[in-house]
C-alpha positions in Angstrom: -44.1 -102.5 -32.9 -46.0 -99.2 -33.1 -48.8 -98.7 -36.1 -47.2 -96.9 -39.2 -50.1 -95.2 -39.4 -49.9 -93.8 -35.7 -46.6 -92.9 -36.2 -47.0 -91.0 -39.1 -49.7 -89.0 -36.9 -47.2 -88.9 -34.2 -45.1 -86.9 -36.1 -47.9 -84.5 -37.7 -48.8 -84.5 -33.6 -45.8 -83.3 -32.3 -44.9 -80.6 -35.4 -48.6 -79.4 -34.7 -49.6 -80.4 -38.5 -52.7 -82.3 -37.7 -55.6 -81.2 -39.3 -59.2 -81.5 -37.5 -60.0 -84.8 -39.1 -56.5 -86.3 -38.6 -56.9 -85.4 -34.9 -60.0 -87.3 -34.4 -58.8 -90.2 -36.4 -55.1 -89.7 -34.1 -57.5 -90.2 -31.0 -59.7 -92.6 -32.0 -56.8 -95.0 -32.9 -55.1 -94.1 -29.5 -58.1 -95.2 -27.3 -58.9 -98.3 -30.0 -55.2 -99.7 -30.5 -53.4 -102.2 -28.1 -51.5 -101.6 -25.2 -48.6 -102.7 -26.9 -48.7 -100.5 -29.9 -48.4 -97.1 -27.8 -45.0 -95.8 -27.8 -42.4 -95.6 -24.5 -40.8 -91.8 -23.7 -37.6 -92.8 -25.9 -39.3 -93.9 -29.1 -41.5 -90.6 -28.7 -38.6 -88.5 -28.4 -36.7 -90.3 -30.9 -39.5 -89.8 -33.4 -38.0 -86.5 -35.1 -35.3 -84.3 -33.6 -37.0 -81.1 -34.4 -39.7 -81.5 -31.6 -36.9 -81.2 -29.1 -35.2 -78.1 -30.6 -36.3 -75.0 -29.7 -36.1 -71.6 -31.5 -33.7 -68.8 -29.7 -37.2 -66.6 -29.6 -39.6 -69.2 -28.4 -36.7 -70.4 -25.7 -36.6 -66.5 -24.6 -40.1 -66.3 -24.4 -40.3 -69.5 -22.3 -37.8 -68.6 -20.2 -38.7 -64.9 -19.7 -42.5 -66.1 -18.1 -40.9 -68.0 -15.4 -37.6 -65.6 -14.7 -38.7 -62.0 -16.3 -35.2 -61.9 -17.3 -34.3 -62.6 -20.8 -32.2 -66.0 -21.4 -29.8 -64.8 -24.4 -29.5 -60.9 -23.7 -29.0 -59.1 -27.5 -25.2 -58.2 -27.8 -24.2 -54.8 -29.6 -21.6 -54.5 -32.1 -18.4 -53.0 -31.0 -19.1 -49.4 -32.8 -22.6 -49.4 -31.1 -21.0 -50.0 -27.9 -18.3 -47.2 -28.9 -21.3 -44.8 -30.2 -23.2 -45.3 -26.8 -20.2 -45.1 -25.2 -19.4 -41.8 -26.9 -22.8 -40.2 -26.4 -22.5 -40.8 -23.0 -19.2 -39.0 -22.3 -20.3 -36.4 -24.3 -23.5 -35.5 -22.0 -21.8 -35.5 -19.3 -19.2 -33.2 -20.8 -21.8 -30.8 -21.3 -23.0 -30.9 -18.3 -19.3 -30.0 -17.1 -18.9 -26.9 -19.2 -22.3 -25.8 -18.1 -21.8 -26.3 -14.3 -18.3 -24.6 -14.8 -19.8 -21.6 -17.0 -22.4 -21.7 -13.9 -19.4 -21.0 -11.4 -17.5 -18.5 -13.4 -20.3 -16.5 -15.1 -22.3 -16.6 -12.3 -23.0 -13.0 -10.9 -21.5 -12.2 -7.7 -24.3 -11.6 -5.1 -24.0 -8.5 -2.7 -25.7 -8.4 0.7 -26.9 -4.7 0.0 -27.2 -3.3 -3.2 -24.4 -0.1 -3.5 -26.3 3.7 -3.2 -24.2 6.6 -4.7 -22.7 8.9 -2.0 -23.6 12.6 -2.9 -21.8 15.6 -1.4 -22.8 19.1 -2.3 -21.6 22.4 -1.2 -24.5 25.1 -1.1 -22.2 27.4 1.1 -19.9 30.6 0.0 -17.0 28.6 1.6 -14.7 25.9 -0.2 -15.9 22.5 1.4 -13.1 19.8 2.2 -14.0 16.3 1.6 -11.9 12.8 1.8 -13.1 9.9 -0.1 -13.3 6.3 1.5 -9.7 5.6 -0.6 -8.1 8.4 1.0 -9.2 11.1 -2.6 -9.1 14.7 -1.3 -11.7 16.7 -2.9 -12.0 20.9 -2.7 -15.3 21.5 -3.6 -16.3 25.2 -4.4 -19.4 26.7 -3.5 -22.3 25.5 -5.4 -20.6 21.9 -6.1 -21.5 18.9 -5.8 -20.1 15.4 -6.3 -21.2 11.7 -6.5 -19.9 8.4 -5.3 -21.1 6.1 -7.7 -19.4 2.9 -7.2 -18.3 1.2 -3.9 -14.8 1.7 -4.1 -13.8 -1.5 -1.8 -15.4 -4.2 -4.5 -15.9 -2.5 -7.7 -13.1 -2.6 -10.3 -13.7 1.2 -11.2 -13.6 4.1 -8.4 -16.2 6.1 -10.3 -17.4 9.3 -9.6 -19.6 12.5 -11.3 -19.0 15.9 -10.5 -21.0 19.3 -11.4 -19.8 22.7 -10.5 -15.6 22.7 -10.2 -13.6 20.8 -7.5 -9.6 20.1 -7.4 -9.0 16.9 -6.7 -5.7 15.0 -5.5 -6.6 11.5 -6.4 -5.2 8.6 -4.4 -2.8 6.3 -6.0 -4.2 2.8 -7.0 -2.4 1.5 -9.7 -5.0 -1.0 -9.7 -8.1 0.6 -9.8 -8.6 3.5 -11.9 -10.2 6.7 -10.7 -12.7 7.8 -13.3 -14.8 11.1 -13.7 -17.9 10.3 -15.9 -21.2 12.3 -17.5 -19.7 15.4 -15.6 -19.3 17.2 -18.9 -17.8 17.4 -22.4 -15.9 14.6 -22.0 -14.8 11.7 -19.3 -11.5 11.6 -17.2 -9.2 8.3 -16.1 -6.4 8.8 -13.5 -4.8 6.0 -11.2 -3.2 8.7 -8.9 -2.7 12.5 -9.2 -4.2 16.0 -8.8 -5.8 18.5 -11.4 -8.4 21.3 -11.2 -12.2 20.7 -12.9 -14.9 22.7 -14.0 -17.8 21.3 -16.0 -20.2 24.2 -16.5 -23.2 24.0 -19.2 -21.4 26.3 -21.3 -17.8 24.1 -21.4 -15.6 21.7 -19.7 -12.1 22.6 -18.5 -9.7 20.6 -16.8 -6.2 21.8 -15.5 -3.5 18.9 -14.5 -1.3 19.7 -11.4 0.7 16.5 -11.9 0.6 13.3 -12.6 -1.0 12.2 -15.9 -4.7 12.2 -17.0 -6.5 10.7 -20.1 -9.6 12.4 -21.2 -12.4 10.5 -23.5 -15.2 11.9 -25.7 -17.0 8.9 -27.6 -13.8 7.3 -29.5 -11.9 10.2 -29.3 -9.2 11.0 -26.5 -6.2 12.8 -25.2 -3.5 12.4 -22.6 -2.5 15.6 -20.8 0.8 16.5 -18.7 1.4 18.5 -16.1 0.7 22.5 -17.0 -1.5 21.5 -19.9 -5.4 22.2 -20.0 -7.7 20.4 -22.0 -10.9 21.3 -23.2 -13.6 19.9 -26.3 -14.4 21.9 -28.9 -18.1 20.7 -30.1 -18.1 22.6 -33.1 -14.9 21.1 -34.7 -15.5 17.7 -32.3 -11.9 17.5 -31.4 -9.6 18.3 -28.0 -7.8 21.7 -27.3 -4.7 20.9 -25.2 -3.0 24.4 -24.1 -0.3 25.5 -22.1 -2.0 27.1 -18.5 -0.7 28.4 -15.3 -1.8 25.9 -12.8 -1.7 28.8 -9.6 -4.2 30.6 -11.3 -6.4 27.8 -12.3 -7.4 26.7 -8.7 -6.3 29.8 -6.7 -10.1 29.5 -5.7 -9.0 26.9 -3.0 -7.2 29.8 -0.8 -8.5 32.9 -1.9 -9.9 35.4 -0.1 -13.9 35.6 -0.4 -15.7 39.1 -0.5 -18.8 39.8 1.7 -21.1 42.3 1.5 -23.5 42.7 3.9 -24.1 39.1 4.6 -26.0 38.2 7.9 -23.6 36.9 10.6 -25.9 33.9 11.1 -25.7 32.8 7.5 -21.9 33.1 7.4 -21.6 30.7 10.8 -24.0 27.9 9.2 -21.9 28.0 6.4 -18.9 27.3 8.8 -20.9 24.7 10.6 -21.7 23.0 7.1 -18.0 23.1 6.3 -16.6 22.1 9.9 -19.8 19.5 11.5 -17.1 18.9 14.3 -16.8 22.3 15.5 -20.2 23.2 16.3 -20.3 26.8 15.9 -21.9 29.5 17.7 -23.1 32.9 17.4 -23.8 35.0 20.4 -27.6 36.4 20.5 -26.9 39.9 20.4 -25.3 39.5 17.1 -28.1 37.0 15.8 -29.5 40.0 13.7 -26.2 41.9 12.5 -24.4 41.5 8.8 -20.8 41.6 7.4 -19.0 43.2 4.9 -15.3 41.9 4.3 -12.9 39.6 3.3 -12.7 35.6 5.1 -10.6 32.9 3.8 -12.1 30.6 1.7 -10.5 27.5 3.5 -9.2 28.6 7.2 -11.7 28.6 9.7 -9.2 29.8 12.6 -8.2 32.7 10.0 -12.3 33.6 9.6 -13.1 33.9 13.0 -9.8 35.9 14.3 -11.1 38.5 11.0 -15.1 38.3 12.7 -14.3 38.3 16.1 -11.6 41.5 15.2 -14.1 43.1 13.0 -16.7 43.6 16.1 -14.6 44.1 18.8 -15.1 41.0 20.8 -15.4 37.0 20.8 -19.0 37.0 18.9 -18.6 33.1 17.8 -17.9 30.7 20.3 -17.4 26.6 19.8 -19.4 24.3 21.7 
């Protein structure tokens, strides 16, 4: 039968309640009492329940320095699990939208960056010109004319003019053809053909046919067929007339007056008007003038009148 006295110390023992006294005394009377007072495993373990249960947190930390894993994981409430949940779907809907405003807004990327097209007419001769989308363009002397957008990608077929030109604008019901800082005012066609002038002194435009809508800041104005339109800055407003169309662009095929011009600067005129021709004029003639009338858009017409005027073949074609 085991010593009350060591029992009680068993107890304090195991629950870690011995103070420095009692723990000498507790070994003093282990090492001095009989063999037959100590104890077996069963009546130790039976001495008080509590030195076999373990705490949750002492178990974990037990069991976490042998495994590194935790023995009773912490479980989340339901909402913390929905919250978590939620956060979760809601980065990586963000990071949709962003990756789809990536795609859409993204700018599209050219191989070469566009350069305006410019064609000018520095001759006394009306100069013929044909857009890439099939636009015919009279240019008078003195004009010129810009290509400002590449008409093949860009949602705007946009062009500047200064000087006067008649153009008869191919139809593209989807992409506009527009005429912009030429003048008083801008001009929006899909498809027809009107006469031009933007001078520094005013701004007149003449429609053939077809339909054209002019622009000035928020103001604007649609003009038919036989109507011109110009802007009066003064009273900041449109003036849509009545017009005779002939007259407006009889420039085109009108007869143009010479006075003593040099032969040689009336053929590179030609040549700048017709590159595919590759005019000619004799060497006797090289120093020699004219004085007459030439068509102002028919080159077989203009040398028939030069080569009658002197008599002879004086401009040949290579």
């Amino acid at each position: 039968m085991m010593d009350p006295k060591l029992v009680a110390l068993y107890k304090k023992y195991f629950l870690g309640e011995l103070t420095p006294q009692e723990n000498t005394i507790f070994l003093d009377l282990l090492t001095s009492c009989d063999k037959d007072d100590l104890p077996d495993l069963e009546e130790v373990i039976a001495l008080d329940a509590r030195t076999c249960d373990l705490d949750n947190s002492i178990s974990d930390d037990i069991f976490y320095s042998i495994t590194g894993a935790e023995l009773n994981p912490k479980i989340q409430s339901i909402w913390s699990r929905k919250r978590a949940v939620l956060a979760i779907a809601a980065t990586l809907l963000l990071a949709g939208f962003v990756f789809l405003f990536s795609l859409v807004f993204k700018p599209i990327q050219r191989e070469a960056k566009f350069t305006a097209i410019q064609y000018s007419n520095p001759t006394k001769f009306v100069k013929r010109i044909i857009l890439l989308d099939g636009t015919h363009i009279s240019l008078r002397q003195g004009a010129n004319i810009s290509v400002l957008s590449d008409f093949a990608v860009d949602s705007l077929r946009k062009v500047k003019l200064s000087g006067e030109a008649f153009f008869e604008v191919s139809k593209n019901p989807n992409k506009a053809f527009v005429i912009v800082n030429s003048g008083d005012f801008d001009v929006r066609v899909l498809g027809t053909a009107f006469n031009l002038k933007c001078s520094p002194l005013q701004t007149h435009l003449v429609l053939n046919h077809g339909k054209v809508k002019v622009n000035h800041g928020e103001q604007h104005a649609v003009l038919l067929p036989g109507q011109q339109v110009a802007y009066d800055v003064h009273h900041k407003q449109f003036n849509v007339t009545a017009v005779d169309t002939i007259t407006a662009s009889n420039w085109k095929s009108d007869f143009l007056s010479f006075n003593q011009v040099p032969l040689l600067q009336i053929v590179n005129d030609l040549n700048n008007l017709y590159p595919d021709y590759n005019l000619e004029l004799i060497d006797s003639f090289q120093t020699k003038s004219f004085t007459g009338y030439l068509p102002a858009s028919d080159l077989e017409k203009s040398l028939k009148i030069l080569n009658t005027a002197f008599n002879q073949i004086i401009i040949h074609k290579k």
